[in-house]
C-alpha positions as CSV (number, residue, x, y, z in Angstrom):
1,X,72.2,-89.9,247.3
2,X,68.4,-89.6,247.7
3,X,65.5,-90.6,245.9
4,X,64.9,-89.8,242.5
5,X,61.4,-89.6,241.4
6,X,61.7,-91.5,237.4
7,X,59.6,-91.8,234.6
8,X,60.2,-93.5,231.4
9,X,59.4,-92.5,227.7
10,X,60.1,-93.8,224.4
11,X,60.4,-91.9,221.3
12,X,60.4,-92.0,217.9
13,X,63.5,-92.4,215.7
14,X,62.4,-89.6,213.3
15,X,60.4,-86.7,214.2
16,X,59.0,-84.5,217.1
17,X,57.4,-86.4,219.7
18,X,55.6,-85.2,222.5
19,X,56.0,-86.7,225.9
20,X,53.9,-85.8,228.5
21,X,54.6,-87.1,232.0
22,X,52.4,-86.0,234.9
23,X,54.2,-86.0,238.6
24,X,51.6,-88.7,239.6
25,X,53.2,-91.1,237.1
26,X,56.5,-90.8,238.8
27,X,58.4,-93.8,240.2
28,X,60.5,-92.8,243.4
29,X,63.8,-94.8,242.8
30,X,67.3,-95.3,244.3
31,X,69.8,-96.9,242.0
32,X,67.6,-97.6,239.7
33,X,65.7,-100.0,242.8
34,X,62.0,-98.6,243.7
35,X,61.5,-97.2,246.8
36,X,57.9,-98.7,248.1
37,X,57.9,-96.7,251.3
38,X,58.2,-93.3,249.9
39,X,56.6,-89.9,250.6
40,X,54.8,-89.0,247.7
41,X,56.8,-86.0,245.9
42,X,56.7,-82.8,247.0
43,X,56.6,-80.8,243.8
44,X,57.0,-77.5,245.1
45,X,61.0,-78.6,246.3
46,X,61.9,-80.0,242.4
47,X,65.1,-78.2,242.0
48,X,66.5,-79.9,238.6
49,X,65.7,-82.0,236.3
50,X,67.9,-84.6,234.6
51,X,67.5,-86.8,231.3
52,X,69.4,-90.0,230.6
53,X,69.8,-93.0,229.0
54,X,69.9,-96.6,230.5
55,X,69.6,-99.4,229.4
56,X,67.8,-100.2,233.1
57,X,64.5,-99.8,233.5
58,X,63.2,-100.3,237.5
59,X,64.1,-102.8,240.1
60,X,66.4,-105.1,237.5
61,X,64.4,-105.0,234.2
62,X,66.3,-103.9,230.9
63,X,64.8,-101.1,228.5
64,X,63.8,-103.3,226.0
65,X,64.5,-100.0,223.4
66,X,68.1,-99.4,224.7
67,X,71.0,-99.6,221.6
68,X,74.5,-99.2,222.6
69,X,76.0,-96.3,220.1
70,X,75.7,-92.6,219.6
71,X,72.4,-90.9,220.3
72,X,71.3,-87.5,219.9
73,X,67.9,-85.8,221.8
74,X,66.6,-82.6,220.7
75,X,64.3,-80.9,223.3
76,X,62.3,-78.4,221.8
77,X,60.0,-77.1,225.3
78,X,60.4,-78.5,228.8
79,X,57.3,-76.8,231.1
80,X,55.3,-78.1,234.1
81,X,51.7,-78.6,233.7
């Protein structure tokens, strides 16, 4: 279990929204705990990407938008930029 580099977005409950996260906004994490004496991430070794929903935010906080309950996420375009 290594780090993974995190960002957090919120969205809308009806309609499209666009979320754009650039790597420098990335939080390197380790169980949700933020690692302070990281390198800075290497972009050119990202291998997968991964989307989920916690009702954690970094180093202890709670999302503050989290409901318990079903959810449903519809990705229209993932790119780099």
């Amino acid at each position: 279990n290594g780090i993974a580099w995190t960002a957090s977005f919120n969205t809308r409950r009806n309609g499209d929204t666009m979320v754009r996260l650039p790597f420098k906004s990335f939080v390197p994490t380790k169980f949700a705990q933020t690692v302070r004496d990281a390198a800075p991430l290497e972009t050119s070794s990202i291998k997968a990407l991964q989307l989920s929903l916690s009702k954690f935010e970094y180093d202890g906080g709670l999302n503050p938008t989290f409901r318990e309950g079903d959810f449903e996420l519809e990705l229209l375009e993932v790119r780099g930029y």
